[in-house]
DRENKOLSE-341153 format. One line per field, with one value per residue (C-alpha): x, y, z; residue number from 1. Coordinates in Angstrom, 1 decimal, always signed. Example, Ala and Ser with C-alpha at 12.3 -4.5 7.8 and 13.67 -1.06 7.14 Angstrom:
BEGIN
c1 c(+12.3 | +13.7)
c2 c(-4.5 | -1.1)
c3 c(+7.8 | +7.1)
k c(1 | 2)
% end
This chain:
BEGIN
c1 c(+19.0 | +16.4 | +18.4 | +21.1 | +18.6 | +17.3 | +20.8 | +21.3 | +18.7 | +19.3 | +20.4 | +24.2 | +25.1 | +27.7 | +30.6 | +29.3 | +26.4 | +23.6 | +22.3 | +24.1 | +21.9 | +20.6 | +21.3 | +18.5 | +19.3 | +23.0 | +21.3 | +19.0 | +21.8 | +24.4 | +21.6 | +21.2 | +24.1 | +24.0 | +20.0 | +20.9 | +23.7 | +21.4 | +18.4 | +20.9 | +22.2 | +18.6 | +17.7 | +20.9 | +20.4 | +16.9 | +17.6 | +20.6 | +18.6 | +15.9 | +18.5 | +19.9 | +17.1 | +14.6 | +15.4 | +18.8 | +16.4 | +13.6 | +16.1 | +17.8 | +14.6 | +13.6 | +17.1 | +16.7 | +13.1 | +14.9 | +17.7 | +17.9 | +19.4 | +20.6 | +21.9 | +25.7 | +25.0 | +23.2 | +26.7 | +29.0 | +26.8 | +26.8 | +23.3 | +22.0 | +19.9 | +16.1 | +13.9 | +10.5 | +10.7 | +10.3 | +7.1 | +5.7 | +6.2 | +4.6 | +1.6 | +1.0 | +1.6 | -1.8 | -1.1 | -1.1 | -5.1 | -5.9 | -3.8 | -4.6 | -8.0 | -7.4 | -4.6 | -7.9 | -10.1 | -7.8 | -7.0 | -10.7 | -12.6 | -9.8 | -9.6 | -13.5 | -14.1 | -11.1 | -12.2 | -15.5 | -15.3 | -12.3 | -14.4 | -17.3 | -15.1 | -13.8 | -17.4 | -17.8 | -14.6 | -14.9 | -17.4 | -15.3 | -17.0 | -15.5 | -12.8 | -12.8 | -8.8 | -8.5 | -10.2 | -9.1 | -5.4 | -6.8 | -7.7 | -4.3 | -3.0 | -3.6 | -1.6 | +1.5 | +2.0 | +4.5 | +2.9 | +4.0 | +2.6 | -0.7 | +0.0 | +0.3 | -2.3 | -4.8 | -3.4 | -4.5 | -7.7 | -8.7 | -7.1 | -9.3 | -8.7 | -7.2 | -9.0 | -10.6 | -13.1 | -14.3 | -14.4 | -17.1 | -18.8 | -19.0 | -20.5 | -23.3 | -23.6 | -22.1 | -19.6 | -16.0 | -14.7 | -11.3 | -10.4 | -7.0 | -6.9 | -10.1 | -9.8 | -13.4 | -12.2 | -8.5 | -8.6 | -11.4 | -9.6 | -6.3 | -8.4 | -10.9 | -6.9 | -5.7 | -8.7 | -7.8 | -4.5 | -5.5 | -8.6 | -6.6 | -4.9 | -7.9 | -9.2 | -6.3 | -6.6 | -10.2 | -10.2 | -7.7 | -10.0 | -12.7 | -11.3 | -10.3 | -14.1 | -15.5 | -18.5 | -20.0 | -20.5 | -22.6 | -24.3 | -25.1 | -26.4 | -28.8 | -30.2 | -31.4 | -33.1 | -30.8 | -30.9 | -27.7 | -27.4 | -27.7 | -24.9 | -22.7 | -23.6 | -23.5 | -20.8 | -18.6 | -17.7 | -17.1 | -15.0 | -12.8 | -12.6 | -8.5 | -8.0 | -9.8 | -8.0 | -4.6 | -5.7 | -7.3 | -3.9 | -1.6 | -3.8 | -4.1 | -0.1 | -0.2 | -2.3 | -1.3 | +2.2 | +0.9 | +3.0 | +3.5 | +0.4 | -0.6 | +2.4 | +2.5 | -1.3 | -1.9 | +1.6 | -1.1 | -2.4 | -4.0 | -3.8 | -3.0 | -6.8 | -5.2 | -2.0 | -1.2 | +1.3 | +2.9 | +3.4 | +3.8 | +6.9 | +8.6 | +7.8 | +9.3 | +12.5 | +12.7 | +10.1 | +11.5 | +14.4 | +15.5 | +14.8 | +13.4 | +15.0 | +13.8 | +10.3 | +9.7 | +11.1 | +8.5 | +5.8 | +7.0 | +6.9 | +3.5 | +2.8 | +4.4 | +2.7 | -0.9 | -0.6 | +0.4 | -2.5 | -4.4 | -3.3 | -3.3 | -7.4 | -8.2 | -6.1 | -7.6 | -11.5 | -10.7 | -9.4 | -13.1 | -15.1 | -12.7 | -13.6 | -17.1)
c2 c(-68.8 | -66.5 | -63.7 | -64.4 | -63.7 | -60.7 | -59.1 | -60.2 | -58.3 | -54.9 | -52.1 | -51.6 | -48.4 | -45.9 | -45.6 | -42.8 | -45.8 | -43.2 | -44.8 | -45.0 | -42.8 | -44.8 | -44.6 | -42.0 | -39.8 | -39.3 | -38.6 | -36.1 | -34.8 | -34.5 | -33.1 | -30.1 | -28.5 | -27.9 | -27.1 | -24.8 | -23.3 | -23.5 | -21.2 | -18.5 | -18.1 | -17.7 | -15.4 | -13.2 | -11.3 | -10.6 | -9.2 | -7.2 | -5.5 | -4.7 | -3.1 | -0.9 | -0.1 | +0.2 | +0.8 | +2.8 | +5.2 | +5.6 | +6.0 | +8.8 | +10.7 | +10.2 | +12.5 | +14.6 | +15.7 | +16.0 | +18.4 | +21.6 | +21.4 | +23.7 | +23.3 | +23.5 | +21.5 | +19.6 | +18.7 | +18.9 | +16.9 | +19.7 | +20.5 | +21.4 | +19.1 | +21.2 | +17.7 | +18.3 | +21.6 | +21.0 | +18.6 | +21.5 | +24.1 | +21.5 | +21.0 | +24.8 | +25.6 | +26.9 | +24.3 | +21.2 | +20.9 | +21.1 | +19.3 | +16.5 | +17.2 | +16.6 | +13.4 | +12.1 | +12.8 | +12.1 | +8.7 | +7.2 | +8.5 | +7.1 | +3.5 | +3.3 | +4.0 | +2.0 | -0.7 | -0.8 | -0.2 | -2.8 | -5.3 | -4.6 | -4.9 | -7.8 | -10.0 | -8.8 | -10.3 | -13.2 | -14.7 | -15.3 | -14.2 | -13.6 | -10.8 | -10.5 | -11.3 | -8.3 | -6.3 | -7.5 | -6.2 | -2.8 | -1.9 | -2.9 | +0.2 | +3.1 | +1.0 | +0.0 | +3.9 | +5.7 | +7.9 | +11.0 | +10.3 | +9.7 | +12.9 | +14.8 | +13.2 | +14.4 | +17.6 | +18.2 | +16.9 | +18.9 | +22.3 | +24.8 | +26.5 | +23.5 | +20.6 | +17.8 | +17.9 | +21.5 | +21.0 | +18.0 | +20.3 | +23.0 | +21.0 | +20.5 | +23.9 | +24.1 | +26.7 | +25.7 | +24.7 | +25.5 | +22.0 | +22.7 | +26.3 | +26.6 | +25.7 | +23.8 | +21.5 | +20.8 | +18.0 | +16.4 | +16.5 | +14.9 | +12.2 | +11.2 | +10.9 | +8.3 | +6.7 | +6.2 | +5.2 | +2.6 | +1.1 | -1.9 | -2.8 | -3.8 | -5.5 | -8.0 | -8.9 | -9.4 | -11.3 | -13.9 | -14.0 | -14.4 | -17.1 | -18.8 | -19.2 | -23.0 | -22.7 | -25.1 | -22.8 | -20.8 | -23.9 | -24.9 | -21.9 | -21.2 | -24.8 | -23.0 | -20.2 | -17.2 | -14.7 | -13.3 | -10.3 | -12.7 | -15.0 | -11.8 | -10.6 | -13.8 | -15.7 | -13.8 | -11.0 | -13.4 | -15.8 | -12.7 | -11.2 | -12.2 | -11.1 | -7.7 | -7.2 | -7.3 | -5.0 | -2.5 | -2.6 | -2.4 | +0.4 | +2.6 | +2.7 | +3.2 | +6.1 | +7.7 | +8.0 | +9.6 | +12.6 | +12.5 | +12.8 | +16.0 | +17.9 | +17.2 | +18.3 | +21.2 | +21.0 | +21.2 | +24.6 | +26.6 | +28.1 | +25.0 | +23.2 | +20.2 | +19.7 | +16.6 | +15.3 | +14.1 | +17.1 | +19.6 | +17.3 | +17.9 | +21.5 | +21.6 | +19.9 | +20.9 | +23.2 | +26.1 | +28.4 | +27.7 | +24.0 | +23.0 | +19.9 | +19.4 | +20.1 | +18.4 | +15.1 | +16.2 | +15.8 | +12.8 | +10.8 | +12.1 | +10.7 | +7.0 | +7.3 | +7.9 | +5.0 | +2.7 | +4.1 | +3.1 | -0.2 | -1.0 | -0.1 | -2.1 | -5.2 | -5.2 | -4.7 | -7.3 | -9.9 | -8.8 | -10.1 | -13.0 | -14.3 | -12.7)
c3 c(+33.2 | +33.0 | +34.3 | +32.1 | +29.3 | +30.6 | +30.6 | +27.5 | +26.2 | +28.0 | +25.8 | +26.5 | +28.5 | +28.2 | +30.1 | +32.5 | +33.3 | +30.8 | +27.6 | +24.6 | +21.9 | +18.7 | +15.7 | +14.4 | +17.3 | +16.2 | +12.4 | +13.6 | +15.3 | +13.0 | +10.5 | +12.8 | +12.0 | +8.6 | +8.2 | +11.3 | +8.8 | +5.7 | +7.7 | +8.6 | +5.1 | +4.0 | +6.8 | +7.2 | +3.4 | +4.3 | +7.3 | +5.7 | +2.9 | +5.8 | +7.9 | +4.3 | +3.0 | +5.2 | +8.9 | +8.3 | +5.9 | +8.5 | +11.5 | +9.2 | +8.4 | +12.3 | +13.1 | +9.9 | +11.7 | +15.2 | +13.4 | +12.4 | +8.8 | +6.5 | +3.0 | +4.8 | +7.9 | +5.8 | +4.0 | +7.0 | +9.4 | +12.3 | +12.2 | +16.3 | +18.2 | +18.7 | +19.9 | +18.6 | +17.4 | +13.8 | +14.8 | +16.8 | +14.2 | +11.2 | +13.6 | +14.3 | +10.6 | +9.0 | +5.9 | +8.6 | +9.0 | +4.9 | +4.2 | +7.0 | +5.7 | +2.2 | +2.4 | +4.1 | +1.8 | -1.3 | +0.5 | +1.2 | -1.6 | -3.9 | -2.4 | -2.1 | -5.8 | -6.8 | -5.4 | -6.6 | -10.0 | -9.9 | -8.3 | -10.7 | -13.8 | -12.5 | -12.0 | -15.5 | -16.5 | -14.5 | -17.0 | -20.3 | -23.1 | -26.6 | -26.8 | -22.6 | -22.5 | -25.1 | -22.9 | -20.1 | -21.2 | -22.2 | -19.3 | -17.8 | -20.0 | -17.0 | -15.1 | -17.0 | -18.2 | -16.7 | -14.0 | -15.5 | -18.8 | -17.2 | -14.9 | -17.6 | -20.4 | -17.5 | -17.0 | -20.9 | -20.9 | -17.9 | -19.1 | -18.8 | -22.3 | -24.6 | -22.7 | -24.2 | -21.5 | -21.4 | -25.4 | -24.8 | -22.6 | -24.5 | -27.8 | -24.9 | -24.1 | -20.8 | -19.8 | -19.2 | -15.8 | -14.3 | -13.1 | -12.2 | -11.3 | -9.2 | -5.2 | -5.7 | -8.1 | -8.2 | -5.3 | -6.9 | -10.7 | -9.0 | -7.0 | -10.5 | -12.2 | -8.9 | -9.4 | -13.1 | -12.5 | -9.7 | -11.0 | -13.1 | -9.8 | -8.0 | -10.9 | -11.2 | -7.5 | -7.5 | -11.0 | -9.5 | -6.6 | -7.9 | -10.5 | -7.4 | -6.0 | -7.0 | -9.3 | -7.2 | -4.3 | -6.6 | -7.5 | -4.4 | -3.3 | -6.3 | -5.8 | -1.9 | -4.3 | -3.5 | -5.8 | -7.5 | -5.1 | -2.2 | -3.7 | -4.3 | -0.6 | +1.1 | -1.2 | -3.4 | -0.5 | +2.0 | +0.5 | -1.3 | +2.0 | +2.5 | -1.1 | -0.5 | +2.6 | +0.9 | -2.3 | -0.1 | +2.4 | -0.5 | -2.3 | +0.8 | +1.8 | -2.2 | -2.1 | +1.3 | -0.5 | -3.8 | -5.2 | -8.8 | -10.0 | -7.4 | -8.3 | -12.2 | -12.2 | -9.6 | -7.7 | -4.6 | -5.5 | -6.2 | -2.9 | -1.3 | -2.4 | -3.3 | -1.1 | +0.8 | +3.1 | +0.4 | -1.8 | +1.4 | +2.5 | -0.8 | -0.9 | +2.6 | +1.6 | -1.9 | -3.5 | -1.7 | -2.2 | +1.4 | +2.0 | +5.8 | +5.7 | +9.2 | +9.3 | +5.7 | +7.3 | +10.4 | +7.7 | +5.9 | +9.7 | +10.2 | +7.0 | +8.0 | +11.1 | +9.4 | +7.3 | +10.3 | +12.4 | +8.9 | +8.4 | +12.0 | +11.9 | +9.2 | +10.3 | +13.2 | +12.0 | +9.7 | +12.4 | +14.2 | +11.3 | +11.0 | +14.4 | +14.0)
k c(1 | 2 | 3 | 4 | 5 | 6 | 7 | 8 | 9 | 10 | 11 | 12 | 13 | 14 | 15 | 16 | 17 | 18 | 19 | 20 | 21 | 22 | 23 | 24 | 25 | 26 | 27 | 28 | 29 | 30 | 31 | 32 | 33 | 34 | 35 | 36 | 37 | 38 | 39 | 40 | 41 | 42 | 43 | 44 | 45 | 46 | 47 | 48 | 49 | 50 | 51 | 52 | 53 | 54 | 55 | 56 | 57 | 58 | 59 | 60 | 61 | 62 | 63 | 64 | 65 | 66 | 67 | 68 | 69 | 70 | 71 | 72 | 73 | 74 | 75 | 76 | 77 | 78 | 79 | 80 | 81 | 82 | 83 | 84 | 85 | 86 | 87 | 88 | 89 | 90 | 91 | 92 | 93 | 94 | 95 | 96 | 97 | 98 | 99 | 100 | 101 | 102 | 103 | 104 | 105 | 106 | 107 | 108 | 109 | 110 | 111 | 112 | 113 | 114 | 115 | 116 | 117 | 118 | 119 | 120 | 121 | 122 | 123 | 124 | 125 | 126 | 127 | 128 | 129 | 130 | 131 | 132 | 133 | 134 | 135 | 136 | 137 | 138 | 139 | 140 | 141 | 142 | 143 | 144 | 145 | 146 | 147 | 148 | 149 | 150 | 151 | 152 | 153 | 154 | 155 | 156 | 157 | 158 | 159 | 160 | 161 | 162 | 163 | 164 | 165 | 166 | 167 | 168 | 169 | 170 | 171 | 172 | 173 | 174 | 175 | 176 | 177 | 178 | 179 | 180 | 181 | 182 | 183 | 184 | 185 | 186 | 187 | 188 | 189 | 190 | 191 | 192 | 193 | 194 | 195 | 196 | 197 | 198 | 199 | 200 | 201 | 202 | 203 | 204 | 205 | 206 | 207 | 208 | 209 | 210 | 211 | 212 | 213 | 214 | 215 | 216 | 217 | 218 | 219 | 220 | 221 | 222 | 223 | 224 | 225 | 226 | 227 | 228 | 229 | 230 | 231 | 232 | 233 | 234 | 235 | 236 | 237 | 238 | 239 | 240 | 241 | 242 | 243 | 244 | 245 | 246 | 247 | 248 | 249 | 250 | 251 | 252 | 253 | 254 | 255 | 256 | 257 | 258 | 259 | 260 | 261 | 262 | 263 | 264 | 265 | 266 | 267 | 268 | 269 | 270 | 271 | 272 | 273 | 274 | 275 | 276 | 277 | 278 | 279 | 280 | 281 | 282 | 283 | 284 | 285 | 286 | 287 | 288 | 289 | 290 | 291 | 292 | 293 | 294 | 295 | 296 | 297 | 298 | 299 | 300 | 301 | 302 | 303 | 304 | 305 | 306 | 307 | 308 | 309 | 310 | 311 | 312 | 313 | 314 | 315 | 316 | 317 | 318 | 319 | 320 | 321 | 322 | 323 | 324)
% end
């Protein structure tokens, strides 16, 4: 009897002698299909519009560098295969070191101040006080103008005849400087203009970090007796760390890539003083009465190379003090 009972209770098998699957297995199962379905259709446009618009671009302007193109075979599509040619002639070109030079210096002395005086602004805004949205949204105004209004409103101030700025200096009895036509001071005029122009930026970023940061960290930490620059050292930094990774990420592909505001203000003269590899790619390709199509696109990959090498450095140094 007992093994009548025990058979009774086996769980009945299939016909090829395996187990018959359960009811939640066949759900899971037939669920499968269509979430399999419903992660491809999210998945395929995003891939598509990565494909269009970015890799197709960056493969064309890899072959545009390997090419010799003219304004004809530029139309017909015959342009000769030359390999690295048009790479060897951008890096023995007696622009390719000032201007290396200079894309560097525009780059780093731009983000630091950026982010500084964006992060300052934004532990000043971070503790409401009357009238602090208003001026909060003022400052937002560099940013929301068009770049070439901004381009040029600096290009004004800083002329050296009609300028706002040599005026100021003049009702203080000092003599008037050639910010835009003088080699010593035309990068520097174009780089306190980026600065300008990126400083409201940073200071949205850090606000919302910063807003994000429980008061009662603070609290805590005051209640051990650290001072307000050890909180800001040893509390605010750390904990907006991810956020300041991001803004300075974002702001140095941002400023790498800068060319409006050089060429509306100095077009990277005089003399070259305040070309990058920004504004010496579009002079390649377009600024000139024969266009090098080639070795402009040569200039523009350098250019997408140096702010992977960039952005690689810091992602990694980051990561460090992460695990640090």
């Amino acid at each position: 009897m007992s093994r009548i009972a025990q058979a009774s209770t086996r769980r009945p098998s299939s016909a090829g002698g395996g187990p018959v699957p359960n009811g939640s297995g066949r759900r899971k199962a037939a669920r499968r299909g269509p979430d399999r379905w419903a992660a491809w259709g999210f998945l395929v446009p995003i891939v598509v519009y990565l494909l269009v618009f970015y890799a197709y671009p960056l493969f064309r302007n890899v072959e545009l560098s390997l090419r010799d193109y003219t304004v004809r075979s530029f139309v017909q599509g015959d342009a000769p295969f030359t390999g690295f040619a048009n790479y060897v002639e951008v890096l023995t070109d007696a622009t390719f070191g000032p201007a290396l030079w200079q894309t560097v210096v525009f780059t780093v002395v731009s983000l630091a101040f950026q982010f500084t005086v964006g992060l300052a602004l934004a532990m000043f805004f971070v503790r409401n006080f009357p009238l602090s949205a208003t001026l909060r949204a003022l400052f937002l105004v560099p940013w929301l103008l068009p770049l070439i209004v901004s381009s040029s409103t600096w290009a004004w101030m800083l002329n050296s005849d009609s300028g706002v700025v040599n005026a100021v200096l003049g009702a203080f009895g000092a003599g008037p400087v050639n910010w835009l036509t003088s080699p010593d001071w035309s990068l520097w005029s174009v780089i306190v203009a980026n600065i300008w122009i990126g400083v409201p930026f940073n200071l949205v970023i850090l606000y919302s970090g910063l807003q994000s940061i429980s008061p009662s960290v603070y609290e805590a930490a005051a209640l051990d007796g650290a001072s307000g620059l050890q909180r800001f050292w040893s509390v605010t930094l750390p904990l907006l760390r991810p956020v300041s990774a991001i803004t300075l990420l974002l702001g140095l592909v941002y400023t790498l890539k800068v060319f409006d505001i050089i060429w509306i203000m100095t077009k990277g003269g005089p003399s070259g003083s305040s070309t990058t590899f920004a504004t010496w790619s579009y002079r390649l390709g377009f600024g000139n009465l024969v266009p090098s199509f080639g070795p402009g696109a040569a200039v523009g990959n350098l250019l997408i190379a140096m702010a992977l090498v960039f952005g690689l450095f810091y992602i990694r140094l980051q990561r460090r003090q992460d695990l640090s």
